[in-house]
C-alpha positions, 0 to 999 in steps of 0.5 A, spaced: 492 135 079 500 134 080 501 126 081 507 124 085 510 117 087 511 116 094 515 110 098 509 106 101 514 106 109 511 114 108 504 112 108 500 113 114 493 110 114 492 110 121 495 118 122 492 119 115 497 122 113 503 122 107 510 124 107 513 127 100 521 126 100 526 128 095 527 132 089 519 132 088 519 137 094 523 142 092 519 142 085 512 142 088 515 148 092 519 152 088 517 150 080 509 149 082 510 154 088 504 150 091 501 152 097 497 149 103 491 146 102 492 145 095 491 138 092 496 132 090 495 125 088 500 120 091 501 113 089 507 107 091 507 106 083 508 099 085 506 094 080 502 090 085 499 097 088 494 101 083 492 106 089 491 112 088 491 117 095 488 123 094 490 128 099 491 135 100 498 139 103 498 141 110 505 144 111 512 144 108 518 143 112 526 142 111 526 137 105 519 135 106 512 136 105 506 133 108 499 131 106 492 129 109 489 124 105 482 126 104 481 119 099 483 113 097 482 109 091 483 104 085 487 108 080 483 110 074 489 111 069 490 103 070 488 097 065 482 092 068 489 088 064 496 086 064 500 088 057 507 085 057 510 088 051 516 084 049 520 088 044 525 085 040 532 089 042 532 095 037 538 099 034 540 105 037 536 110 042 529 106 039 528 102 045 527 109 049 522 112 044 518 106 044 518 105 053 515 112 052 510 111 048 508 104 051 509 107 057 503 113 055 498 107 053 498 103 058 503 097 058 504 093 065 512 090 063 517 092 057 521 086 055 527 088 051 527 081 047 535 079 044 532 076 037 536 071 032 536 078 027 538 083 033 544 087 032 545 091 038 549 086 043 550 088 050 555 085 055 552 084 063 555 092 064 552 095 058 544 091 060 545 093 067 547 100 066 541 101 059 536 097 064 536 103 069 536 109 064 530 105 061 526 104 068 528 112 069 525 114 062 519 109 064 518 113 071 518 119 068 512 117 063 509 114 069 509 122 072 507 125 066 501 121 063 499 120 071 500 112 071 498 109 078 504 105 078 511 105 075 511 099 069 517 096 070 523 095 064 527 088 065 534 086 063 535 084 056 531 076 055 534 071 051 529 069 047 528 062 049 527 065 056 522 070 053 517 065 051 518 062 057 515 068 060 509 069 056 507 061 055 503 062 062 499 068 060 492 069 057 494 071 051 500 072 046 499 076 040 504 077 035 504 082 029 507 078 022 507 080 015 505 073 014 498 073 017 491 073 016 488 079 014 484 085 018 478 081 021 482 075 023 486 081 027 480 084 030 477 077 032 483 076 036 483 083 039 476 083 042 477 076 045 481 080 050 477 081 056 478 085 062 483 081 066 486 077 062 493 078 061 496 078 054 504 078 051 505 083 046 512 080 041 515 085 036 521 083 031 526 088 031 528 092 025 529 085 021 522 082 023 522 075 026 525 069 023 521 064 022 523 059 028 522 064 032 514 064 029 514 057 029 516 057 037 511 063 038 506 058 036 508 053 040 506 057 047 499 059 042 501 065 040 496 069 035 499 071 029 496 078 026 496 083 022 496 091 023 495 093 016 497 094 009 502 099 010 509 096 014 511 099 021 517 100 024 519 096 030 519 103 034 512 104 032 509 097 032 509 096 039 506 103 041 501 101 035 498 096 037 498 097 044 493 103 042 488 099 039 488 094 046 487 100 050 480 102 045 480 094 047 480 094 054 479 101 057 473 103 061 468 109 062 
């Protein structure tokens, strides 16, 4: 079944009715050449709105298709918990590969993280003009992997802003070659129960300095290891976001 976002002002509980707007309407008429009486799920994509409507098209109409919601309910495509991943600022295109995949399992918010060993620098145009293109790569695994909400991709965070951000939430992990070894990783892991949300701090190709882990374990961050084998910064973050989502999923 197709998913599409919706603007929540086209939603109509009491009429029982949505209105699809935008380029979703000529590709659910001319692309999926879909038809009357077929069904569609709609959501708001918003963050504090996991609903998903499902509803079936009733008639298409100059810039517009019509839906008649036949159900509401809470989106199953979403974690029982928030996953906030803050990724150190990789070099080049990374950061869009690693929105993707995170995207695909499930993360709630990415942080792109300016760290000590960062490379990349971006002036306030550059950040604002990457931010868009990040949370337009985000929309469109949402539609893909039919995510009931956008997860959204903020402007680069300093670092100290960062831990400021993470020091209020449940959990704070950290991958770090340093740490102990696999069980300890798997204690920490099932400690995670649903509804308890959890940071995710990855370094970027340079790994973390060692103020930035002693500052992480100063807001209670865990330190963990993933293995035996050394992942890359695009691959650790989409790594262990897998091995939360076993976590945490449901039936």
């Amino acid at each position: 079944m197709y998913r599409f976002f919706v603007l929540p002002e086209n939603i109509d509980e009491t009429a029982g009715m949505i209105r699809i707007e935008g380029e979703d309407v000529n590709h659910i008429r001319s692309a999926l050449r879909m038809r009357p009486g077929e069904e569609v799920l709609l959501c708001t994509g918003r963050q504090d709105d996991p609903v998903d409507y499902l509803c079936r098209i009733v008639s298409f109409s100059e810039g517009e298709v019509s839906a008649k919601i036949a159900e509401k309910r809470r989106s199953a495509a979403e974690l029982s918990s928030r996953l906030y991943l803050f990724q150190g600022l990789p070099k080049a295109d990374k950061l869009e590969s690693i929105i993707q995949k995170s995207v695909e399992l499930g993360v709630y918010e990415i942080i792109p993280t300016v760290m000590s060993r960062c490379i990349v620098k971006l002036d306030e145009k550059k950040a604002a003009k990457k931010t868009a293109r990040w949370n337009a790569i985000a929309l469109s695994a949402a539609k893909q992997s039919k995510r009931g909400i956008i997860p959204s991709v903020k402007k680069p965070f300093s670092f100290r802003d960062a831990l400021d951000a993470a020091s209020g939430l449940d959990h704070v992990i950290v991958p770090y070659e340093d740490a102990r070894g696999i069980l300890h990783t798997k204690e920490v892991f099932s400690s995670l129960k649903p509804g308890e949300d959890a940071g995710i701090f990855i370094g970027p190709e340079g790994g973390f300095s060692e103020r930035e882990i002693d500052e992480l374990k100063g807001i209670g961050a865990e330190t963990v290891t993933l293995g035996h084998r050394i992942l890359r910064t695009e691959t650790a973050g989409p790594a262990i976001l897998s091995m939360l989502m076993l976590q945490l999923e449901s039936d």
